[in-house]
C-alpha beads as a LAMMPS data file, in Angstrom:
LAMMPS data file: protein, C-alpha beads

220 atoms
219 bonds

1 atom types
1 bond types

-500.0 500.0 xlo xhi
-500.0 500.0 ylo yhi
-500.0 500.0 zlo zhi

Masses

1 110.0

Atoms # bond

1 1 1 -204.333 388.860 -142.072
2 1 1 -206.815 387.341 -139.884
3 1 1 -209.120 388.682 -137.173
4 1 1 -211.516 386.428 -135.598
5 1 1 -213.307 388.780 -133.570
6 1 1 -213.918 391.586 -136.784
7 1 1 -215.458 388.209 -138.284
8 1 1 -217.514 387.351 -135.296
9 1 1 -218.708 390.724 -134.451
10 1 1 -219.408 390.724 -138.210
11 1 1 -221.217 387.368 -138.529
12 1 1 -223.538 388.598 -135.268
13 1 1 -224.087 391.681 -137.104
14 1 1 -225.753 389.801 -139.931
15 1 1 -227.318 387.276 -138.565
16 1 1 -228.885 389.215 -135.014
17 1 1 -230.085 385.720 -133.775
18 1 1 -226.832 384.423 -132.667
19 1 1 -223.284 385.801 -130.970
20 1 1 -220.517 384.646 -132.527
21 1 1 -217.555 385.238 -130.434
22 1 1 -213.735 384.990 -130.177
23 1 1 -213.309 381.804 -128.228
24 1 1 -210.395 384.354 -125.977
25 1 1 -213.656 386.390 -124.450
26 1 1 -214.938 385.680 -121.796
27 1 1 -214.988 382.012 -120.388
28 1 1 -215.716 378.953 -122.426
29 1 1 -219.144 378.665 -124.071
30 1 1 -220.470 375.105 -122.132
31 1 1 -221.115 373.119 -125.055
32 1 1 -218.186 371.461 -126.899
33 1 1 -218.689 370.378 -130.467
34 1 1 -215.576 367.695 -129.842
35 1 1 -217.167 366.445 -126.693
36 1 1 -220.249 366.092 -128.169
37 1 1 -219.118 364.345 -131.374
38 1 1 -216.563 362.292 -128.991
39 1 1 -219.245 360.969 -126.644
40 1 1 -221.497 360.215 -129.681
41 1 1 -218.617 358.205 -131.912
42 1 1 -217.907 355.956 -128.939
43 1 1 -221.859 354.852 -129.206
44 1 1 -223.520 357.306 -126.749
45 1 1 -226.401 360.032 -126.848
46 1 1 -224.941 363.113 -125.948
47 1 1 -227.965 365.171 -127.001
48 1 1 -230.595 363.001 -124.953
49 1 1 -230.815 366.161 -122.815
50 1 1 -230.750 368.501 -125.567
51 1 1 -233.977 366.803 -127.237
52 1 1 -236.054 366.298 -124.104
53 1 1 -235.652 370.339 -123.499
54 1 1 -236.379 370.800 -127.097
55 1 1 -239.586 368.853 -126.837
56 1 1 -240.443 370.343 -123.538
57 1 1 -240.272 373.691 -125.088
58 1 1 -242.685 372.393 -127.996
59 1 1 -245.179 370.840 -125.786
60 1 1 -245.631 373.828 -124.018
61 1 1 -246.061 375.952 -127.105
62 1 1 -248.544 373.610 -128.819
63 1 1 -249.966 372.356 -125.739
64 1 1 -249.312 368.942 -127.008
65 1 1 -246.299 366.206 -126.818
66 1 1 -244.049 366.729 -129.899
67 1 1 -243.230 363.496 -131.772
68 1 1 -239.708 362.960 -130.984
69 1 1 -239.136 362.805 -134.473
70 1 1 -239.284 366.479 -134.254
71 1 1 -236.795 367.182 -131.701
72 1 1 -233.962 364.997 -133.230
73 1 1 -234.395 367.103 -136.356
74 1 1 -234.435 369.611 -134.818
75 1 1 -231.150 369.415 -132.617
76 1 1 -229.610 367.891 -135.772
77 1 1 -230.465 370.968 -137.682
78 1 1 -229.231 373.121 -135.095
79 1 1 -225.615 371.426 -134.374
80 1 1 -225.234 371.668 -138.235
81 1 1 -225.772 375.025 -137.918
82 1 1 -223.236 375.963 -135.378
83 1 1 -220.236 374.024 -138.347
84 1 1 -222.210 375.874 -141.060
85 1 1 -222.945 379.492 -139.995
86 1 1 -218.567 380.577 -139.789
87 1 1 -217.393 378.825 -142.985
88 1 1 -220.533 380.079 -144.999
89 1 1 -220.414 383.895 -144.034
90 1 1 -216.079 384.014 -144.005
91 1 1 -216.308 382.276 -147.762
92 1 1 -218.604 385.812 -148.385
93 1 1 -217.073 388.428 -145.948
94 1 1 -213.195 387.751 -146.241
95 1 1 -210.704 386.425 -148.130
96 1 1 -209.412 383.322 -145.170
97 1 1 -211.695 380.731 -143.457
98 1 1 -211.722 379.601 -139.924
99 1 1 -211.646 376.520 -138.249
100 1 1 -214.654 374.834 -138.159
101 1 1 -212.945 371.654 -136.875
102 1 1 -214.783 369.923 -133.710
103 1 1 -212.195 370.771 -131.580
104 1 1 -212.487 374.295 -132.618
105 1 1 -216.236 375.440 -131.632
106 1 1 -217.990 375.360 -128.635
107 1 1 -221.811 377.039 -128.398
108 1 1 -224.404 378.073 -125.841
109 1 1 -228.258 377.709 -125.895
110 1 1 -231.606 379.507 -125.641
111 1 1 -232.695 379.010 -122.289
112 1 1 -236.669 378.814 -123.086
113 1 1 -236.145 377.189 -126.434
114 1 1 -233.049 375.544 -126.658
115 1 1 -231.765 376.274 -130.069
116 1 1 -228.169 378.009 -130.152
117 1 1 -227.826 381.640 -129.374
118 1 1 -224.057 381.667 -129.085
119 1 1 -221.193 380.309 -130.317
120 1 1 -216.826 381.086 -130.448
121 1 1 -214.347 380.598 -132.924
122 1 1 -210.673 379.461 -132.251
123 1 1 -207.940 381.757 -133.706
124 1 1 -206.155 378.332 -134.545
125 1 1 -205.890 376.783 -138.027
126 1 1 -207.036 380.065 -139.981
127 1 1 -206.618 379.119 -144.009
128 1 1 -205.697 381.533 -146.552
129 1 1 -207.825 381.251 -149.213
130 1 1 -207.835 384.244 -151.685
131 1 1 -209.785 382.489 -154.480
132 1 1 -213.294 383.224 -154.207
133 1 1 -214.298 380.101 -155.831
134 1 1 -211.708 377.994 -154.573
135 1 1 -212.539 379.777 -151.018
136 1 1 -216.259 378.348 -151.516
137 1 1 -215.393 374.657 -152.558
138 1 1 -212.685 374.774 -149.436
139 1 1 -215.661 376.024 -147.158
140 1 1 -217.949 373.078 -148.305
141 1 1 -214.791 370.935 -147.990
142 1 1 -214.157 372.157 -144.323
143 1 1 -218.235 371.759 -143.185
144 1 1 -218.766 368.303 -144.258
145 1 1 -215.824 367.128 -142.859
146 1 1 -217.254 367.859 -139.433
147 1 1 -220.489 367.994 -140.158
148 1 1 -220.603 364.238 -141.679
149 1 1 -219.454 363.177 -138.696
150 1 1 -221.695 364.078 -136.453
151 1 1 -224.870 363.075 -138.853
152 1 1 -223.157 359.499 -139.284
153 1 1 -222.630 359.097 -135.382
154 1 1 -226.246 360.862 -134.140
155 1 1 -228.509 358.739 -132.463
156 1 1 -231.288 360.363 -131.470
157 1 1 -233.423 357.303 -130.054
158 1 1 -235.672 357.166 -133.068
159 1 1 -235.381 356.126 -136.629
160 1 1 -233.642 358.041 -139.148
161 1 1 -233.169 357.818 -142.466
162 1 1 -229.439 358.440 -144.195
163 1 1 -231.337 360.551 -146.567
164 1 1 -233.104 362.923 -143.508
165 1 1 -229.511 362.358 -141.851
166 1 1 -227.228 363.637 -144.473
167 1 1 -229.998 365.469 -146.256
168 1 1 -230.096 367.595 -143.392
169 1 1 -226.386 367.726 -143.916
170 1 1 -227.069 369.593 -147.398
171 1 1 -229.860 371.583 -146.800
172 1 1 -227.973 373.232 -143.754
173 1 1 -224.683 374.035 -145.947
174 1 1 -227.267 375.346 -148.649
175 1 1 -229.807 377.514 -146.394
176 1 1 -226.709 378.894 -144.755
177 1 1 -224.420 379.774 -147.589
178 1 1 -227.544 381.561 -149.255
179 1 1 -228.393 383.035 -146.347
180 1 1 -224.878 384.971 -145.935
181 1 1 -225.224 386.084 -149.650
182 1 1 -228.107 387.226 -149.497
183 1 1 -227.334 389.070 -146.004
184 1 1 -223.871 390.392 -146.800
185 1 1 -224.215 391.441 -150.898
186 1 1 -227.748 391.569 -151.335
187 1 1 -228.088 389.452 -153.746
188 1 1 -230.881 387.476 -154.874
189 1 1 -232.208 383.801 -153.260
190 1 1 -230.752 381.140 -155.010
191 1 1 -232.861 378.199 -153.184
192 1 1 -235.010 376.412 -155.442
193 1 1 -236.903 373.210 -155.092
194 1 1 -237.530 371.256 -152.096
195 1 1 -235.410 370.425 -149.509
196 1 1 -234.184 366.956 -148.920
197 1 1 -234.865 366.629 -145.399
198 1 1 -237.928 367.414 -143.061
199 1 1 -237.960 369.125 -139.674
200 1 1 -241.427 367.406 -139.025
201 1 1 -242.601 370.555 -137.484
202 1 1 -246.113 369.310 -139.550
203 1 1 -246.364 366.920 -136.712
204 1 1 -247.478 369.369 -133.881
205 1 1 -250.933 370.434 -134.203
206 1 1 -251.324 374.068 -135.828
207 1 1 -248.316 373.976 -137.313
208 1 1 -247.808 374.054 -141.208
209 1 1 -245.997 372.340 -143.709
210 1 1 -242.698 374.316 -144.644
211 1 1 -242.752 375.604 -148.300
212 1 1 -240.176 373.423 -149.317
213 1 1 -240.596 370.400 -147.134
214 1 1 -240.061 367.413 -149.570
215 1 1 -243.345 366.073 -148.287
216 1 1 -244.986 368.483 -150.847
217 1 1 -243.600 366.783 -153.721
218 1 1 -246.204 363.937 -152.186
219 1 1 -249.147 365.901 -152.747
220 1 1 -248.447 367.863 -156.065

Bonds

1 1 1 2
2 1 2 3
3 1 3 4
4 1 4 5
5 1 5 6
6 1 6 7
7 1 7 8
8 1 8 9
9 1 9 10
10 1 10 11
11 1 11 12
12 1 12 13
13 1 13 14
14 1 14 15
15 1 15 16
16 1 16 17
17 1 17 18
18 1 18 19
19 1 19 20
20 1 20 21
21 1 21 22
22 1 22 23
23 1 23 24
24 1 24 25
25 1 25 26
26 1 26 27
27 1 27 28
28 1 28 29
29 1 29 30
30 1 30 31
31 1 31 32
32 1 32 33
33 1 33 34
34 1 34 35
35 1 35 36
36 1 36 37
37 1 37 38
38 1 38 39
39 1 39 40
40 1 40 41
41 1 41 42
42 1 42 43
43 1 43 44
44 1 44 45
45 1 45 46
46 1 46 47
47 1 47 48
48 1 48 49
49 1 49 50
50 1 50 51
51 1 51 52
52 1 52 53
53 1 53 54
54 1 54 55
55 1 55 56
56 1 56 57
57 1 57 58
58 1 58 59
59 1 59 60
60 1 60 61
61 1 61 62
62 1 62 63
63 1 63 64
64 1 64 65
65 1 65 66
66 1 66 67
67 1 67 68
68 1 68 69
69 1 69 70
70 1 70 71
71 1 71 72
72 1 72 73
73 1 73 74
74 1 74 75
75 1 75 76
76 1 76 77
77 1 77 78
78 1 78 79
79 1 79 80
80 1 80 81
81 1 81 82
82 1 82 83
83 1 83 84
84 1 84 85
85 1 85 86
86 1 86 87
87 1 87 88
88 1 88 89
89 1 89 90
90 1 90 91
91 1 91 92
92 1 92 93
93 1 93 94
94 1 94 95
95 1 95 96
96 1 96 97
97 1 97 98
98 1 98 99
99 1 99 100
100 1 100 101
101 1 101 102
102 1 102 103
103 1 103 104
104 1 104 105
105 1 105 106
106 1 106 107
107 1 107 108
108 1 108 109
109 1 109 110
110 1 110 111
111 1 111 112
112 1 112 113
113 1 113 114
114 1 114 115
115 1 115 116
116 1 116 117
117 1 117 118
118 1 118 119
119 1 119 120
120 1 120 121
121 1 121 122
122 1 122 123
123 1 123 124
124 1 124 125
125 1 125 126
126 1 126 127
127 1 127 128
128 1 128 129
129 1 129 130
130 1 130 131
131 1 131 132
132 1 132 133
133 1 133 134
134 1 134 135
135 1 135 136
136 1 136 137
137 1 137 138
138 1 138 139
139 1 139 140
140 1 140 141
141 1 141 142
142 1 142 143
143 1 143 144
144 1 144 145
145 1 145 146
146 1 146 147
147 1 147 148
148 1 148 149
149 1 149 150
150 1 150 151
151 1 151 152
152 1 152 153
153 1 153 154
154 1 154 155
155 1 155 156
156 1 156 157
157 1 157 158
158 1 158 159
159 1 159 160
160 1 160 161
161 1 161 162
162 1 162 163
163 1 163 164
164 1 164 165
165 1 165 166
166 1 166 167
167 1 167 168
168 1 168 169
169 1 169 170
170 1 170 171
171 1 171 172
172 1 172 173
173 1 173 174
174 1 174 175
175 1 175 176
176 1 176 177
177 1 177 178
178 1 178 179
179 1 179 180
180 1 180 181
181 1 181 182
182 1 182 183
183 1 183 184
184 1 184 185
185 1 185 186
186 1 186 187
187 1 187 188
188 1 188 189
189 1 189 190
190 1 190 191
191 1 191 192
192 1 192 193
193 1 193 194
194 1 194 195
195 1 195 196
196 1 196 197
197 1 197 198
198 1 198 199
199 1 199 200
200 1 200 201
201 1 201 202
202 1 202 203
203 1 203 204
204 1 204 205
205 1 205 206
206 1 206 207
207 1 207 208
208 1 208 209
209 1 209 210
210 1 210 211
211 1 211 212
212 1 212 213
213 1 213 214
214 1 214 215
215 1 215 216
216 1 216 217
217 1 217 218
218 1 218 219
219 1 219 220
């Protein structure tokens, strides 16, 4: 039997960062993952207003323009992370997975920083998946289906790589999953190596290289 809301309220309870919410509460979050996606597969940039807040923000902070390099990794990263976040933690906490479909999630942001502090779940389309295993692979499955699609259509008005595009893609599906195991059962990190992709945050002066930026594997 499913329950979105006992998943979101359980989701928010792990994470703390981010409300996840029964899309039924409340009135419609004012993001839309389909419009987004939509606008972007018919050869727009739905996100143009997205990154210019994002490097706003990071100007301010740094006291310097970002590269916008940075901001379209950024906003990248952080649409992957509204797909990722409910598959990861329902293939841990319960034995069914949401939709994670485009149609399916809408999210809010951060006023001051612009990353997502909110997002709801449809009570459409739940899938039954007992199998832990076969629960995990379906998760995956269900992610990059959406999650693809939006790296392949993204333009964020500067060059990007399909390796930082569907890098990003990986990493995000990796961080998250071991993020809700290591959350939810306490177990033990299982991220090793570098990461494919780069958030560029090295760009903005004061900042450092993330431990596992693949930019390190340059200067070992």
């Amino acid at each position: 039997m499913s329950d979105i809301g006992d998943l979101a309220a359980q989701i928010s309870g792990y994470l703390g960062y981010i409300d996840v919410i029964d899309e039924a509460w409340g009135n419609p979050l004012p993001y839309s993952c389909a419009e987004l996606l939509r606008s972007a597969e018919q050869g727009g940039d739905p996100t143009a207003s997205w990154r210019a807040e994002v490097g706003a923000a990071q100007e301010a902070r740094y006291h310097s323009p970002a590269p916008p390099a940075v901001g379209a990794a950024f906003v990248l990263g952080w649409y992957l992370q509204v797909v990722a976040i409910p598959l990861a933690y329902a293939s841990v906490l319960c034995n069914w997975l949401p939709d994670a479909s485009p149609e399916a999630l809408r999210f809010d942001l951060d006023e001051m920083e612009h990353y997502p502090v909110a997002l709801s779940l449809s009570p459409g389309n739940v899938e039954s998946v007992p199998h832990p295993q076969i629960r995990l692979r379906r998760a995956r499955e269900k992610y990059e289906a959406h999650a693809n699609r939006f790296a392949a259509a993204y333009n964020p008005g500067v060059k990007m790589s399909s390796r930082q595009r569907y890098g990003l893609v990986r990493d995000t599906w990796s961080m998250t999953l071991d993020q809700a195991r290591t959350g939810v059962a306490a177990a033990p990190s299982m991220l090793t190596g570098l990461r494919e992709s780069c958030c560029f945050i090295f760009a903005l002066p004061g900042a450092m290289t993330c431990t596992r930026c693949p930019r390190n594997a340059v200067h070992a």
